[in-house]
N, C-alpha and C positions, 0 to 999 in steps of 0.2 A: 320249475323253480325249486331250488334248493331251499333248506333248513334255514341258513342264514340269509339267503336273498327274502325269502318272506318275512323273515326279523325284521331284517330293516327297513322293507316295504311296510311291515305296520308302523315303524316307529314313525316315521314319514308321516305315513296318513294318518296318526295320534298325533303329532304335532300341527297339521295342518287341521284335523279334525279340533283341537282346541281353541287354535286362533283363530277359525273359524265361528265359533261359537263365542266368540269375546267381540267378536265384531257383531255380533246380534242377526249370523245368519244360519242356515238351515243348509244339508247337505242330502238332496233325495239321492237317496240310496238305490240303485237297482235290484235284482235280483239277486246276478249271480255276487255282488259285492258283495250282499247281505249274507250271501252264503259263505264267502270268505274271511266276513268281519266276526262272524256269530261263533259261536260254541254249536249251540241250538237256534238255530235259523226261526225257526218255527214255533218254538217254545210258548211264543203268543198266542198263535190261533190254532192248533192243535194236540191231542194225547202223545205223548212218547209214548213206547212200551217198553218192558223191562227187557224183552230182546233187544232192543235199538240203544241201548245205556252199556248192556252186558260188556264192550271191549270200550266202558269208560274207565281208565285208573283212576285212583282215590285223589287225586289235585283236579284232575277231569271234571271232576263231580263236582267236586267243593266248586270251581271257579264256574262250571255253568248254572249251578244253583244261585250263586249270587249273580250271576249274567241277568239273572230275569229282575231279579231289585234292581242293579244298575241301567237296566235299561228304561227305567222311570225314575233315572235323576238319583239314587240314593248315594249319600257317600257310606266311605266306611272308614272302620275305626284302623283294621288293619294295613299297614303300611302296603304289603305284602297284592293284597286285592285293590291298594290306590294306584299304586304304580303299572299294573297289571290293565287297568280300565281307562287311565288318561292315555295309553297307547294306540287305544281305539278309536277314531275317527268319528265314533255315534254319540262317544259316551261325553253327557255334561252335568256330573255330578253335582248340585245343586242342594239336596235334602238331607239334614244332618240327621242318623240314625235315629235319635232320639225322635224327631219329627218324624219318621217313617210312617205308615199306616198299611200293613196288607191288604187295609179295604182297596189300596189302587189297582190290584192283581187280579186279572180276568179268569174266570173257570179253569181256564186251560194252563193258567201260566201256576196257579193255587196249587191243581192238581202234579204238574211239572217238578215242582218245591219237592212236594211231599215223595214224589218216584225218587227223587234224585238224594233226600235226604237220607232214605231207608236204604235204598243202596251203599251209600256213602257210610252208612253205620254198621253194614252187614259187611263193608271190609277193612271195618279199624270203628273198634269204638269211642265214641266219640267222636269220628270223623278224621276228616285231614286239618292237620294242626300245621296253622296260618305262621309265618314269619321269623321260620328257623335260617338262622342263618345259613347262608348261603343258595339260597331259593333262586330257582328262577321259571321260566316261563317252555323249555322244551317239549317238557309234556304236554302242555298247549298246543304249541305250532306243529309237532307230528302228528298229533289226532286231528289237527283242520287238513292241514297238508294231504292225511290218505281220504282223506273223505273227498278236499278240494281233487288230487287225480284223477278221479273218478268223473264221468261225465255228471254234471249239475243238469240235472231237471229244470224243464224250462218253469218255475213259479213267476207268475208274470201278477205285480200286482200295480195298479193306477200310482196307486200312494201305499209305498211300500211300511212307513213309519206313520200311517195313521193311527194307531193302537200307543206310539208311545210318545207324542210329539205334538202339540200343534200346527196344524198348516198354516199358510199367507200366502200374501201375494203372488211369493216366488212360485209355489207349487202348483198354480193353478191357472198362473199365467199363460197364452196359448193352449190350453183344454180345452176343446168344444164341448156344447151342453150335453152335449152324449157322455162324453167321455166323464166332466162331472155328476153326470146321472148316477152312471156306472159306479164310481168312486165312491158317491156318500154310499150306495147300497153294500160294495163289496165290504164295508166296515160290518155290517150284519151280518153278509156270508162269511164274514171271517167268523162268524161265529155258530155258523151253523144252518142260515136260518133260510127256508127256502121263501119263494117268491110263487105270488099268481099273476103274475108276468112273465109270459114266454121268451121273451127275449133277454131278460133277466135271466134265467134258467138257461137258455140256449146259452149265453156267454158265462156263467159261472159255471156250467157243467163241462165247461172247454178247459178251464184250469186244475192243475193235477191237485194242487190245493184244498178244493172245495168237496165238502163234503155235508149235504143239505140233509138236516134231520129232524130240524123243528119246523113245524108248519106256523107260517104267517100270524094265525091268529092266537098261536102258543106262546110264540116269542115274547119275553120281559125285556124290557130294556135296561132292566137293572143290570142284566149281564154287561153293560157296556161299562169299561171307566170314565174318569172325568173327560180325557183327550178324545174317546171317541166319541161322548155326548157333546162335545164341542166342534168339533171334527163335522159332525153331519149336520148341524146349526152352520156353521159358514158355508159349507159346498151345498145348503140348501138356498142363502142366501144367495151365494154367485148365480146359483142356478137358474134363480130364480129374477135378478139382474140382470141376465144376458137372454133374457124370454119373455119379456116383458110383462112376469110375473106368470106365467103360464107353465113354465116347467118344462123339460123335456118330456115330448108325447112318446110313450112308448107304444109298442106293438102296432106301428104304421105299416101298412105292408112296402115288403123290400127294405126291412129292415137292415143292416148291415153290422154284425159284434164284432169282424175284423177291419170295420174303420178305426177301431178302439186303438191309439199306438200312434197315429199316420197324421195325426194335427198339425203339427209345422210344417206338411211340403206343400198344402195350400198357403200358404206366405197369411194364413190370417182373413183368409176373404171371406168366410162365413160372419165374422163379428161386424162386416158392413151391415148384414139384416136385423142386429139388432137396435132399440132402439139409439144407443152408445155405446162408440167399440170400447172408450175407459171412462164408467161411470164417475171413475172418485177422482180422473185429472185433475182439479179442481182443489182437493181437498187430502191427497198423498202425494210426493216421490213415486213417479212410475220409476220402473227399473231396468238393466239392460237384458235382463232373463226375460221380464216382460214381451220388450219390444225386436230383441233380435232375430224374431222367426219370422217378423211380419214382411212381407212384398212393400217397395215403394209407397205405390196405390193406396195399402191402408194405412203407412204411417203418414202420407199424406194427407190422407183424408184425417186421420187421428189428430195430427196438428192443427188441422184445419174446425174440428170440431170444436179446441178449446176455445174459437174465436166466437164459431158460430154460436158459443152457451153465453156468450154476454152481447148476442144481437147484431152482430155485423154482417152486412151483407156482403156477395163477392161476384167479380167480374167474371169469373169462370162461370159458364153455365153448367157444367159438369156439375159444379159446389152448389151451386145454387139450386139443379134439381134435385143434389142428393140430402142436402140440409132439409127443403122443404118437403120432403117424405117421410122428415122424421116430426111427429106431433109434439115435440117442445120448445123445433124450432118457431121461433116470432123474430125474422133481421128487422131491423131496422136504420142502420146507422151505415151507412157508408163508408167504404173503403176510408176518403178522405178524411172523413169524420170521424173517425173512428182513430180511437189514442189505445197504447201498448200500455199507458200508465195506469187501466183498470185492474190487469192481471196483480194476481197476487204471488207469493215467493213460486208455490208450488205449481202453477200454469208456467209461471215465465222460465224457471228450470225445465216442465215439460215439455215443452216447446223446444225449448234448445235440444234435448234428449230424441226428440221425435225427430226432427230436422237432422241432428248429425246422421242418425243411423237411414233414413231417408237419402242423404246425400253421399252416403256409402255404397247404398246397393244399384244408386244411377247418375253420371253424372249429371250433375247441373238439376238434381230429383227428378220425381217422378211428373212429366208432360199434362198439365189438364189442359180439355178442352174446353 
């Protein structure tokens, strides 16, 4: 890709990355995206060193030093770095400078500031002066450009923007409890921190990433910011929702850390064992990122679930033995007897939601017996 094809390939995904975020939704980031989108990729969960800066020029510096504010929401006063960050697909400038606090800035991103500022001073003092006319953004896109040529390292993370974002729904949707095990812990390894679980270990010693130095009983949690204290309170919850409260068991033997990735080509057949494949049907808008990995079978059975939580019984024996295995089914009420006018807005939309994608992936849905 040339100079100008990746221009406009950002402006693209700056413009969809805005309206994106004005519709109230989240865009998980891969890897090598993240490598494309960033300055400093990494700048969250690891040291630079002053070799790895050394062929930054002074606009370099200045814009990936404020890259790590921007990437917790801050605006800014200069024209120059607002125009330069609503281009980005990540960024949703939200915190007006004055509101700023660097308490949000983790170990890694603090000490980051500081390499990048002292450089930036050591080749023009004062730094690089923001909003001269005529500015633009080249020096940027050649420094991603020769980095991007370059083969990308596989950095493979669950939730790549848990350090600067809050999760939902979207992001957790089709994850099995392994995979959200994994996820709330790697927020820790991203910081360091090692585990007395082996299988923890065996899969974070697998990413080029990780780099374990604090032992378990050293580790503060004050290292973490707000998003990732928040961050491992919900994928503790989910967690702990889809295990009926018991959590994913780790170190079972035959354990497996390259099922980590591989959730959607089972269509979802694991969340039958739990007690409820969507706890909150009932109480949110399920979504199409939700349900579109699932098999017939489970969206069947998921529609069928919102019936069986207000008691009704079904002629299928299939439903019937799988409802009565789960301990908070009580049917009682007959197909006949049984009226559609109980559901509330958000059942009677799920239902239609569950049913269309259901009747897409077979005709006439999925066959019970």
């Amino acid at each position: 890709m040339n100079k100008n094809g990746m221009r406009i390939f950002k402006v693209i995904l700056g413009l969809l990355g805005v309206w994106v975020w004005c519709l109230g939704c989240f865009v998980n980031v891969g890897a090598e995206a993240k490598a494309f989108e960033y300055i400093l990729p990494e700048a969250d969960s690891r040291y630079y060193s002053e070799d790895e800066i050394s062929d930054m020029g002074l606009q370099v510096l200045c814009y990936a030093k404020n890259e790590i504010y921007a990437r917790h929401g801050r605006q800014f006063k200069s024209w120059e770095l607002t125009e330069y960050f609503y281009l980005q697909p990540w960024y949703y400038g939200k915190i007006k400078p004055e509101n700023f606090s660097d308490a949000v800035l983790n170990k890694f991103e603090s000490s980051n500031v500081e390499l990048l500022t002292k450089r930036e001073n050591e080749l023009q003092k004062g730094g690089y002066v923001l909003d001269r006319k005529g500015y633009d953004f080249t020096a940027i896109d050649n420094y991603i450009l020769k980095r991007f040529s370059q083969p990308v390292e596989g950095v493979a993370y669950l939730f790549p923007d848990s350090d600067c974002r809050y999760l939902n729904g979207n992001d957790v949707a089709g994850k099995t409890l392994q995979e959200i095990c994994y996820g709330k812990n790697e927020i820790y390894a991203r910081h360091g921190r090692k585990f007395n679980s082996k299988e923890l270990q065996d899969y974070f010693h697998s990413k080029s990433w990780y780099n374990g130095t604090t032992a378990p009983g050293d580790f503060r949690d004050g290292l973490l910011n707000g998003y990732e204290s928040s961050n491992i309170e919900y994928l503790t919850k989910r967690e702990m929702e889809l295990s009926n409260n018991k959590g994913y068991q780790l170190d079972k033997p035959g354990y497996d850390i390259y099922a980590i990735g591989n959730s959607s080509s089972g269509g979802g057949e694991y969340l039958l064992d739990n007690d409820y494949i969507f706890p909150e049907s009932n109480t949110r808008y399920l979504t199409d990122t939700e349900v579109r990995n699932l098999s017939a079978k489970v969206l069947c059975y998921a529609k069928n679930e919102i019936y069986a939580r207000r008691g009704r019984t079904f002629d299928s024996e299939e439903l019937t033995d799988y409802f009565w295995s789960k301990p908070w089914y009580t049917g009682y009420l007959s197909p006949k007897d049984f009226s559609t006018d109980i559901f509330n807005a958000y059942e009677a939309a799920n239902i239609k939601l569950l049913e269309d994608h259901e009747f897409s992936k077979t005709t006439g849905g999925y066959k019970l017996k």
